[in-house]
C-alpha positions as a Python dict, from the first residue, in 0.01 Angstrom:
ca = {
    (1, 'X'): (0, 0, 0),
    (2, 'X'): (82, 365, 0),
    (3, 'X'): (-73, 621, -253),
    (4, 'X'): (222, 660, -442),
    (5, 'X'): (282, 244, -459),
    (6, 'X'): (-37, 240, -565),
    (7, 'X'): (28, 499, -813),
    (8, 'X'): (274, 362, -968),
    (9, 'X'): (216, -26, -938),
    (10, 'X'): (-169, 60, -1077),
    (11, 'X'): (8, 248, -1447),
    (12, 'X'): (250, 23, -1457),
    (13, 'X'): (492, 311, -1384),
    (14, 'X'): (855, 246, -1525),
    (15, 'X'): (1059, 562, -1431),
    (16, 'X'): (1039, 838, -1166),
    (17, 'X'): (1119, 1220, -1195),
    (18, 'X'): (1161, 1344, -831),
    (19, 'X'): (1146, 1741, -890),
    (20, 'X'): (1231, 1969, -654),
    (21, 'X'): (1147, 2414, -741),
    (22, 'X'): (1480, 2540, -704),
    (23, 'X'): (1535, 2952, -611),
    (24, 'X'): (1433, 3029, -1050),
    (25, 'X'): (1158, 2752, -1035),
    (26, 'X'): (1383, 2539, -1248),
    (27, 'X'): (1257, 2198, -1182),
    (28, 'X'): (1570, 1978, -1040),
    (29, 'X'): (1617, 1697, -861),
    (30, 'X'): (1677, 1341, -980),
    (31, 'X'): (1519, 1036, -1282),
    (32, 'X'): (1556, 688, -1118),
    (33, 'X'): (1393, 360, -1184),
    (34, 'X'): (1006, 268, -1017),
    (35, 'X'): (1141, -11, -817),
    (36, 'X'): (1463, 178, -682),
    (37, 'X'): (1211, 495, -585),
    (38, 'X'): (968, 211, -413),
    (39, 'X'): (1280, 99, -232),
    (40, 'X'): (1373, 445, -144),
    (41, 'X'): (1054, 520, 35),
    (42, 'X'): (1089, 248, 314),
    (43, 'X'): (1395, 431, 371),
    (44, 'X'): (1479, 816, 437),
    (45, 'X'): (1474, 915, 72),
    (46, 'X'): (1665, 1102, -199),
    (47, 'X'): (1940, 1323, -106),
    (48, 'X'): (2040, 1625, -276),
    (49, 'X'): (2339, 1887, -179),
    (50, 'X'): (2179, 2177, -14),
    (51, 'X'): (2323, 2387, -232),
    (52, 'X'): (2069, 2364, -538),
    (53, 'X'): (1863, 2639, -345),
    (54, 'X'): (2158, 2882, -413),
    (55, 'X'): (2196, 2728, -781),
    (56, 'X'): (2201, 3033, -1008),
    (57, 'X'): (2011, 3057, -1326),
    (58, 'X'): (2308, 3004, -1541),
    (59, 'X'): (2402, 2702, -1262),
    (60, 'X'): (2629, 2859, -1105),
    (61, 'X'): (2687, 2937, -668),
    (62, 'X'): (2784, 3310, -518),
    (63, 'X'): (3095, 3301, -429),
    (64, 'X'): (2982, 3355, -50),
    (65, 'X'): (2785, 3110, 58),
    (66, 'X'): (2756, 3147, 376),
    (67, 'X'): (2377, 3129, 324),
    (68, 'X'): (2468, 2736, 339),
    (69, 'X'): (2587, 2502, 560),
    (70, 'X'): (2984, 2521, 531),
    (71, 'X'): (2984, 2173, 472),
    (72, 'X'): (2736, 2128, 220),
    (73, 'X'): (2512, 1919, 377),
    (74, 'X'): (2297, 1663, 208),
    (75, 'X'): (1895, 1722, 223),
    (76, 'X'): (1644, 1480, 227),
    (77, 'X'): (1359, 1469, -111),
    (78, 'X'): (1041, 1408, 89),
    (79, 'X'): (773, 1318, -234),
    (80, 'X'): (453, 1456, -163),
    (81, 'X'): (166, 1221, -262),
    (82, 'X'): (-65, 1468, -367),
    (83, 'X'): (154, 1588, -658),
    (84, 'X'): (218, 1259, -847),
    (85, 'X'): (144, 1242, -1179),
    (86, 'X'): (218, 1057, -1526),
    (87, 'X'): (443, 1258, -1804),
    (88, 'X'): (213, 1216, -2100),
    (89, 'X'): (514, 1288, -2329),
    (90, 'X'): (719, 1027, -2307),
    (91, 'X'): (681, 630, -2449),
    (92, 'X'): (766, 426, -2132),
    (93, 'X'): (535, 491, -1827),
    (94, 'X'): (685, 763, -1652),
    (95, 'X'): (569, 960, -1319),
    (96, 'X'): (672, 1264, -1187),
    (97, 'X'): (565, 1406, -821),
    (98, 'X'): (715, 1713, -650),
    (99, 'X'): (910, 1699, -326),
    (100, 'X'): (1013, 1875, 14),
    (101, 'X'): (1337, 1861, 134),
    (102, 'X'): (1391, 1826, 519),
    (103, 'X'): (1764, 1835, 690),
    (104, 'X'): (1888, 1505, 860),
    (105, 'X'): (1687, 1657, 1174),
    (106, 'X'): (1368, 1638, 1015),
    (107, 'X'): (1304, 1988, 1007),
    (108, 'X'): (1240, 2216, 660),
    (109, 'X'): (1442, 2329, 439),
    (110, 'X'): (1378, 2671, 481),
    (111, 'X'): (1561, 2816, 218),
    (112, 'X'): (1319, 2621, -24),
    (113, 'X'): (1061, 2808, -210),
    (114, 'X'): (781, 2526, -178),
    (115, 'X'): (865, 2560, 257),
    (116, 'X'): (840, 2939, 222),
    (117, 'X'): (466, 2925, 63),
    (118, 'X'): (385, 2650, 304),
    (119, 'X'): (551, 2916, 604),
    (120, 'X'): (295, 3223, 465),
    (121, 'X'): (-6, 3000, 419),
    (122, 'X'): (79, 2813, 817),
    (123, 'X'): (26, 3195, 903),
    (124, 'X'): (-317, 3225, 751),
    (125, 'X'): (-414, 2915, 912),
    (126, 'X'): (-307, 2989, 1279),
    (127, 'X'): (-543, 3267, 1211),
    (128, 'X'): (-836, 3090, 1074),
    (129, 'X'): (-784, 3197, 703),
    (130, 'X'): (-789, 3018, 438),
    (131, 'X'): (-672, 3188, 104),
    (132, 'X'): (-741, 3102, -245),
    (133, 'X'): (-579, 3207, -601),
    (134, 'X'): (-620, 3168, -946),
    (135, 'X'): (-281, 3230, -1167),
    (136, 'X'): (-342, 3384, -1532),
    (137, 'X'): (6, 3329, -1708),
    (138, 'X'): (105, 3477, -2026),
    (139, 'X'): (406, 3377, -2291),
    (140, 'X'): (507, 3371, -2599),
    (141, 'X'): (567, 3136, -2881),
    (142, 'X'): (894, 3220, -3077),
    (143, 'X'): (1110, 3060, -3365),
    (144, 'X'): (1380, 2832, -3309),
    (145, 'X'): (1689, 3055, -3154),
    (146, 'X'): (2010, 2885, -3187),
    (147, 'X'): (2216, 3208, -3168),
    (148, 'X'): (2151, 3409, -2849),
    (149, 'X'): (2326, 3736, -3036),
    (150, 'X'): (2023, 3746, -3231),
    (151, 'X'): (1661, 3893, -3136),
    (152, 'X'): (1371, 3660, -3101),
    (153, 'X'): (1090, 3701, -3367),
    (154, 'X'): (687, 3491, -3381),
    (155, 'X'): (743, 3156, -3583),
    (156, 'X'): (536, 3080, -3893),
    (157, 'X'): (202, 2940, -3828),
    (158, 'X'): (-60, 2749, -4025),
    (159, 'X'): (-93, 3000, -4273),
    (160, 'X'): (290, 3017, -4336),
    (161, 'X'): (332, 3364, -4227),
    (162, 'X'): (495, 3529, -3934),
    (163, 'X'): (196, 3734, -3694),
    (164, 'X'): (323, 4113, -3735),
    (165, 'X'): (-6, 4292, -3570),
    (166, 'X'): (-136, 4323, -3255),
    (167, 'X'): (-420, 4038, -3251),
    (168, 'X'): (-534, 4068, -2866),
    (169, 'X'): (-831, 3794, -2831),
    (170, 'X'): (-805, 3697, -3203),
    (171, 'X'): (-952, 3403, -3232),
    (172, 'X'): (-779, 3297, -3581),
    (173, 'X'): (-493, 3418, -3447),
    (174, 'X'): (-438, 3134, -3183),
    (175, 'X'): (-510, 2897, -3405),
    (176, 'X'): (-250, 2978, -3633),
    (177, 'X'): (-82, 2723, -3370),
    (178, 'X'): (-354, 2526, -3281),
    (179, 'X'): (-166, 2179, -3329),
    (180, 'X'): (46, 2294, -3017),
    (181, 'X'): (-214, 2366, -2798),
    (182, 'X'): (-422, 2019, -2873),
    (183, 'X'): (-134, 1902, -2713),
    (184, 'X'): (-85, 2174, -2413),
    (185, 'X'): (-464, 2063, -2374),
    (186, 'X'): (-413, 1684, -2439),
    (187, 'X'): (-109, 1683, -2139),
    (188, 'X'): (-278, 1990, -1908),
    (189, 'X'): (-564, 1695, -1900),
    (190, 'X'): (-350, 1366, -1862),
    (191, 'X'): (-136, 1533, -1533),
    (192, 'X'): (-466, 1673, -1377),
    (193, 'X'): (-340, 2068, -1450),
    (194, 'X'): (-689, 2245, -1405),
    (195, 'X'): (-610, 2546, -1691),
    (196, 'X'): (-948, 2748, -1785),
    (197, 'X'): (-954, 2960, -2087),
    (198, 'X'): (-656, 3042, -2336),
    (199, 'X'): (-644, 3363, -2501),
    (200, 'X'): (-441, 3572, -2718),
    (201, 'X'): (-266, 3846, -2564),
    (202, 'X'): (-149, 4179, -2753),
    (203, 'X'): (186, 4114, -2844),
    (204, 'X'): (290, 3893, -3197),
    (205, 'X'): (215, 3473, -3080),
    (206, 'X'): (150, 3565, -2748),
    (207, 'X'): (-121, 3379, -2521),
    (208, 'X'): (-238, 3409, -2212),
    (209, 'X'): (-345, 3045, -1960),
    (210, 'X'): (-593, 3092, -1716),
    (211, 'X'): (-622, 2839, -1389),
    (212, 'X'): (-898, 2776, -1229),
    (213, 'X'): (-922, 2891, -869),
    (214, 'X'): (-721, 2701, -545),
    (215, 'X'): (-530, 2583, -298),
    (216, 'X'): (-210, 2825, -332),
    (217, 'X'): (17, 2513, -315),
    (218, 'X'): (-156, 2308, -539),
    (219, 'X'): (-160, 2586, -806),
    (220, 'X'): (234, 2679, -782),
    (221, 'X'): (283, 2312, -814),
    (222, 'X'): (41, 2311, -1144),
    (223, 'X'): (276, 2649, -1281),
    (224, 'X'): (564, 2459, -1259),
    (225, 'X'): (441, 2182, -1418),
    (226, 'X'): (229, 2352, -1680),
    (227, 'X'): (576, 2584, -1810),
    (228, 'X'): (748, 2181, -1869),
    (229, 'X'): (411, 2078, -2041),
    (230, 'X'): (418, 2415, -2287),
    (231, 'X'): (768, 2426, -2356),
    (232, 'X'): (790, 2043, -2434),
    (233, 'X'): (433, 2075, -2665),
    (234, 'X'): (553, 2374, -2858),
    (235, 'X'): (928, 2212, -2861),
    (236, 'X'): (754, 1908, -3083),
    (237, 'X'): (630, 2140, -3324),
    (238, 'X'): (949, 2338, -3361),
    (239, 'X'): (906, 2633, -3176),
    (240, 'X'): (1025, 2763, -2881),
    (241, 'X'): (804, 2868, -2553),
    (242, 'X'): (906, 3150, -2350),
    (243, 'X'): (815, 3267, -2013),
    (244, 'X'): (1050, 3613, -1994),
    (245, 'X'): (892, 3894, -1864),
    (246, 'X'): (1016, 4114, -2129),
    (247, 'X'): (1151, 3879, -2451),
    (248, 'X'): (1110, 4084, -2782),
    (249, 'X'): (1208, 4442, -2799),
    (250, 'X'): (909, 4588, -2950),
    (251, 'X'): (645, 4361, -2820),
    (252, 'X'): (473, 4383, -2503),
    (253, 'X'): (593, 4197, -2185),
    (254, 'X'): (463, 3848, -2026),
    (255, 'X'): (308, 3835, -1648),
    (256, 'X'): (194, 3574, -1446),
    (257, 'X'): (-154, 3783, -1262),
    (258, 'X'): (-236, 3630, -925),
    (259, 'X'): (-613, 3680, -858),
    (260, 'X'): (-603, 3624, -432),
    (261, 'X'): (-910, 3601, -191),
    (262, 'X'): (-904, 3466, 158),
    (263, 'X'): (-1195, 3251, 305),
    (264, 'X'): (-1279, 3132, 690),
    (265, 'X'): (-1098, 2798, 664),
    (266, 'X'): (-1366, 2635, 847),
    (267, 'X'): (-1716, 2799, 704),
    (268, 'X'): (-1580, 2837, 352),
    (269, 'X'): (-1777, 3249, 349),
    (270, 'X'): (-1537, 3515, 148),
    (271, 'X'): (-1366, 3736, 434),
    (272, 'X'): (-1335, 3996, 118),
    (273, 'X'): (-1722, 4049, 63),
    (274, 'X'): (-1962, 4183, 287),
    (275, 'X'): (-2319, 4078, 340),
    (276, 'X'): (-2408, 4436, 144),
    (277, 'X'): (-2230, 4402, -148),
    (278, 'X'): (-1921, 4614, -42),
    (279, 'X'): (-1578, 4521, 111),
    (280, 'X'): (-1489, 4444, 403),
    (281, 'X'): (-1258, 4610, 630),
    (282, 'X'): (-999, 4280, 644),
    (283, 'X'): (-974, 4314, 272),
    (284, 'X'): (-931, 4719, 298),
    (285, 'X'): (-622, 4593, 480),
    (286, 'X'): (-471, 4330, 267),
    (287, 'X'): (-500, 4557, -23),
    (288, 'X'): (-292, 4856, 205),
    (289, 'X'): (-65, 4494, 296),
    (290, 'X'): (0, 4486, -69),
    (291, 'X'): (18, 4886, -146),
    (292, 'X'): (283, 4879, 132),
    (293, 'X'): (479, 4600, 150),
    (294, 'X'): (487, 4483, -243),
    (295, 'X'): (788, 4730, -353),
    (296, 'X'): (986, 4593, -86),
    (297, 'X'): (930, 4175, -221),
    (298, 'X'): (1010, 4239, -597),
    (299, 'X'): (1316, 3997, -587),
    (300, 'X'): (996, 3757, -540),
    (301, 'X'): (777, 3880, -813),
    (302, 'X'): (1024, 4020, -1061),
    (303, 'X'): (1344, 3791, -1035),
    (304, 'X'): (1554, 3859, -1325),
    (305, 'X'): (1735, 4149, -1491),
    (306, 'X'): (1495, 4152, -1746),
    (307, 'X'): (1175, 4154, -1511),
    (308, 'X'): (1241, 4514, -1494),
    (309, 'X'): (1212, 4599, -1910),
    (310, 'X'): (858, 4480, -1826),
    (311, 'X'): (746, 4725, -1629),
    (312, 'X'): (769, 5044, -1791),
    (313, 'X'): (533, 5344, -1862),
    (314, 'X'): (286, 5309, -2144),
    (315, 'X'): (262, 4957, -2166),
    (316, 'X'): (23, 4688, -2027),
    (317, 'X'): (238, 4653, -1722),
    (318, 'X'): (227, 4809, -1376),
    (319, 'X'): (434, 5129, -1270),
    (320, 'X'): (305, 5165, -906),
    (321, 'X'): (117, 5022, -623),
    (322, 'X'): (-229, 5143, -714),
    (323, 'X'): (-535, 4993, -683),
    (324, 'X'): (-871, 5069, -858),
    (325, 'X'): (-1196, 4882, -955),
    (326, 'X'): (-1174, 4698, -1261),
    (327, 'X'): (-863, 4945, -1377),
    (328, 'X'): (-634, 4749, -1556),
    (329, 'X'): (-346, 4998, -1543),
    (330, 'X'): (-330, 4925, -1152),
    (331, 'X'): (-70, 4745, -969),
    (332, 'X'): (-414, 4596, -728),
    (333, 'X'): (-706, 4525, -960),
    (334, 'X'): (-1045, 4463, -803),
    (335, 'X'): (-1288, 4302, -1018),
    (336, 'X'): (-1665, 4353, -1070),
    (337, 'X'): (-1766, 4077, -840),
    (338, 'X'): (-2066, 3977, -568),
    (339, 'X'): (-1916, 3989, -231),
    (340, 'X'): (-1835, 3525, -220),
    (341, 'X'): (-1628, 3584, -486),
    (342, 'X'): (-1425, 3936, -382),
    (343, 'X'): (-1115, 3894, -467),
    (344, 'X'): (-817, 4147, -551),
    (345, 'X'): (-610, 4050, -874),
    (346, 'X'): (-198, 4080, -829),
    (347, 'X'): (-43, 4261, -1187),
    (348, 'X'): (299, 4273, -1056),
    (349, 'X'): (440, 4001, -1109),
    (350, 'X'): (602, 3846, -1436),
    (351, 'X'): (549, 3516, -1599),
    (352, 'X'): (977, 3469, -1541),
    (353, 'X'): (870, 3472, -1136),
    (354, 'X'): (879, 3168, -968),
    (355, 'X'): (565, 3093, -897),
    (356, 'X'): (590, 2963, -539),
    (357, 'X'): (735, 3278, -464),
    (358, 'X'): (525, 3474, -672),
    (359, 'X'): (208, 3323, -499),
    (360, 'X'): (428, 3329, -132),
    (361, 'X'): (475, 3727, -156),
    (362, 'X'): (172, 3836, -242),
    (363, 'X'): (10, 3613, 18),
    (364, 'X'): (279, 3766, 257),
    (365, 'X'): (222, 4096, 199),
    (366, 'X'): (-158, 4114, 195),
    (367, 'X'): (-116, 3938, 545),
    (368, 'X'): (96, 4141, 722),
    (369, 'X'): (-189, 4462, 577),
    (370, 'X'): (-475, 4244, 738),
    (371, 'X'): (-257, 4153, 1060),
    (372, 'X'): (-115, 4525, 1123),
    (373, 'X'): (-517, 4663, 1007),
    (374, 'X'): (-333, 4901, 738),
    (375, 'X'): (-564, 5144, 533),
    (376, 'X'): (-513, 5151, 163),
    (377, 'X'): (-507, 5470, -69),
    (378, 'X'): (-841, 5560, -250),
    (379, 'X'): (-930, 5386, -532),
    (380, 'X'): (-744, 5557, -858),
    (381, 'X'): (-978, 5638, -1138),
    (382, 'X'): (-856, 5689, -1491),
    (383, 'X'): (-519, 5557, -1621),
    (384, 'X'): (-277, 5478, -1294),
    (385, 'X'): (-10, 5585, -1565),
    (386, 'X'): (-4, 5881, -1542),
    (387, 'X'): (56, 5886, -1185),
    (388, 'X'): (500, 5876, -1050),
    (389, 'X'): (634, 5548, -1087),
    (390, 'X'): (747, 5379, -744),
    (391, 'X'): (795, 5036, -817),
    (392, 'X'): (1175, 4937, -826),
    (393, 'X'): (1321, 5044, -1172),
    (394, 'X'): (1630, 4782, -1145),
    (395, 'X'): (1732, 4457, -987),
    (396, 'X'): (1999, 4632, -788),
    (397, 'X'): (1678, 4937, -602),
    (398, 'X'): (1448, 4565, -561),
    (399, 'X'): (1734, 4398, -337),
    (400, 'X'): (1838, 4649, -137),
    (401, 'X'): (1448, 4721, -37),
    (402, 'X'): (1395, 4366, -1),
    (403, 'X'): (1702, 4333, 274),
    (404, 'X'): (1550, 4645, 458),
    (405, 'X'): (1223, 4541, 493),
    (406, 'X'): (1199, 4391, 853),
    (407, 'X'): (833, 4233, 849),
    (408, 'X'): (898, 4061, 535),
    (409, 'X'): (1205, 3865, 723),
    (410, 'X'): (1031, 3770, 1009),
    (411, 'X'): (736, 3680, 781),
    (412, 'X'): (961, 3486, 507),
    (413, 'X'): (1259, 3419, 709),
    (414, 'X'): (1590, 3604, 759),
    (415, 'X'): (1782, 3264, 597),
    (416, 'X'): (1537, 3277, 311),
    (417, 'X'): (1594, 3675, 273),
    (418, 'X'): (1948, 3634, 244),
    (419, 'X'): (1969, 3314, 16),
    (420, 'X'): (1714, 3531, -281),
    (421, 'X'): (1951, 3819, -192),
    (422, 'X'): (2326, 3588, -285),
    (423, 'X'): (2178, 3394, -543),
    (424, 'X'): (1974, 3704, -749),
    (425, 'X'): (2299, 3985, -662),
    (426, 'X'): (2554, 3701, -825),
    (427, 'X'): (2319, 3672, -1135),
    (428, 'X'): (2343, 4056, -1166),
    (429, 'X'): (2684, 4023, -1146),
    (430, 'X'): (2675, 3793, -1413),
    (431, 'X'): (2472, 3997, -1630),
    (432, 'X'): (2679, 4318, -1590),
    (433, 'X'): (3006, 4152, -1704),
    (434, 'X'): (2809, 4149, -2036),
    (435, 'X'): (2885, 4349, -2338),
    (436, 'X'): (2556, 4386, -2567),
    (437, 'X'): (2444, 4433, -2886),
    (438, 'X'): (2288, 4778, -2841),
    (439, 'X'): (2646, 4881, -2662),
    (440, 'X'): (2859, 4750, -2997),
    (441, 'X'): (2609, 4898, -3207),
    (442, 'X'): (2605, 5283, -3064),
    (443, 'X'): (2924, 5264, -2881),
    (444, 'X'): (3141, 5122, -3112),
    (445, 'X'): (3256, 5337, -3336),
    (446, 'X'): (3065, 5707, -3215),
    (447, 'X'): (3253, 5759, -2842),
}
């Protein structure tokens, strides 16, 4: 019997969600009956149009898709083992386990985000690396929003009041919601998603999820399940859960920190640390990796039109690519550590990224640094804010860096390039045939 017969014959599972991390980490793919899934296996598997990797976030395709087979072609849901898990939410035994997608051929999908992590971390192994992470993702709890015209505000909590202050690491303050997160807890535990400590972050009903550290794989599969598990606990309790980078006007944003270290794959000793306490030349280089090559992947770490409200000056956020020891106002952070567990921590990124490709770029970047032996800048000291601002300021500067950048397409894949550059230009597109509030409300009547 096969793990995932065994699986499912040993819980008495019932139903089947196949999921599949589409180009927004939307989970899609397809609910069928145990049995017919069981059946499935024996033969090829699930098939899906190819096309869901080019799926918008509003669902829709670019109107060129020549990213895509002509045709369309059907792709083959490959479930991998490793993922399967029980949905704690629902009454009838249900499983869900995350799949690959392979053409007829048998080869990848290479247009899918899950393949293109895989691709960077096939990289570090050829070389003999091994690297690990450890995601910290923040968002924020929010009222019940049935009109999108109006702005989001902090629900009511325990106490029957809305949280108006900043309450960063208030104890009292989290559990103002503390039936939602017995259940965050109660489900992170029944699906095996390894979360650490929970805090609350500076902005009103705002939290922060730490993971413990990992495989790279296994932890993008845990963020995609863990942002189902929050927004179906708070959705019981009538509130909303939301992973924007940038949500409420007046309110800090939301990122999704990737702390990164690489090991020798077959000794397990931190290539970051050196045997005297200080760093090692190989991580010198994946920082400069990340200095240099970051700007040009923000289509991977800051995916949406509103990734970029984020990351503005004075805030919590990042405005450039430098590093400094245990500086928080640094794009690189590099923590107080001893040298097994150097690691650098990634603030670039927003909790809205998906987190394969999140996890994929930053791992892509730091590698090309350690395989071209780059040399970062020094180490800034004092606020990195008040140094220029180089990071892309719009959707529209991050694509047209990411399509010049010729490393990252040999690293990533030209096909992959080109399908985040269709599918994230016709969601701008979207977004810019738009008229908003702030346009009626000064435009209106005064030009």
């Amino acid at each position: 019997m096969n793990p995932l017969e065994e699986f499912i014959r040993s819980r008495q599972i019932t139903e089947v969600e196949c999921l599949v991390p589409d180009m927004s980490g939307i989970a899609r793919g397809k609910i069928l009956p145990a049995e017919k899934f069981l059946r499935i296996l024996r033969d090829r598997g699930l098939r899906l149009p190819e096309s869901i990797f080019i799926q918008t976030v509003t669902g829709e395709y670019p109107d060129d898709e020549d990213v895509t087979s002509p045709e369309n072609f059907d792709v083959y849901m490959i479930p991998d083992a490793t993922t399967i898990r029980t949905v704690p939410w629902y009454q009838e035994p249900t499983a869900q386990v995350v799949c690959d997608c392979l053409y007829a051929d048998g080869s990848p999908v290479d247009i899918s985000p899950r393949y293109v992590l895989k691709r960077v971390l096939d990289l570090y192994d050829a070389r003999g690396w091994k690297p690990i992470v450890a995601p910290e993702l923040e968002f924020f709890l929010v009222a019940i929003n049935k009109d999108p015209d109006y702005p989001l505000v902090p629900p009511i909590g325990r106490s029957g009041r809305q949280e108006s202050g900043r309450q960063a690491y208030g104890i009292d303050a989290v559990n103002e919601f503390d039936p939602i997160f017995e259940d965050v807890y109660d489900f992170c535990e029944k699906q095996e998603i390894d979360v650490d400590t929970m805090s609350h972050e500076a902005g009103a009903a705002q939290i922060e999820i730490n993971f413990n550290h990992g495989d790279p794989l296994d932890l993008a599969d845990q963020v995609l399940l863990f942002k189902r598990t929050v927004r179906e606990a708070a959705i019981r309790h009538n509130v909303y859960a939301t992973f924007m980078a940038k949500p409420m006007q007046n309110e800090p944003g939301s990122a999704m920190h990737v702390h990164q270290s690489v090991v020798d794959k077959v000794t397990g000793q931190n290539l970051f640390g050196a045997a005297d306490g200080g760093d090692t030349d190989l991580f010198m280089s994946h920082i400069a990796g990340l200095q240099k090559y970051l700007p040009y992947a923000m289509p991977m770490l800051a995916p949406n039109v509103n990734s970029y409200r984020r990351l503005v000056q004075g805030s919590d956020a990042p405005i450039n690519v430098h590093w400094g020891r245990d500086n928080r106002t640094t794009g690189f952070r590099v923590p107080v550590s001893p040298p097994e567990a150097r690691r650098v921590e990634n603030r670039v990124a927003g909790a809205d990224a998906n987190p394969y490709l999140a996890i994929a770029a930053s791992l892509a970047c730091g590698y090309i640094g350690m395989v071209q032996a780059l040399e970062p800048t020094d180490p800034v000291k004092g606020s990195a804010h008040r140094l220029a601002f180089t990071l892309p300021r719009h959707q529209t500067d991050a694509l047209a860096k990411f399509n010049a950048c010729k490393p990252l397409k040999e690293t990533l894949g030209d096909r992959f390039v080109a399908a985040v550059s269709y599918v994230k230009q016709a969601e701008y597109e979207a977004y810019q045939r738009v008229i908003s509030s702030w346009e009626r409300e000064n435009l209106l009547l005064n030009v």
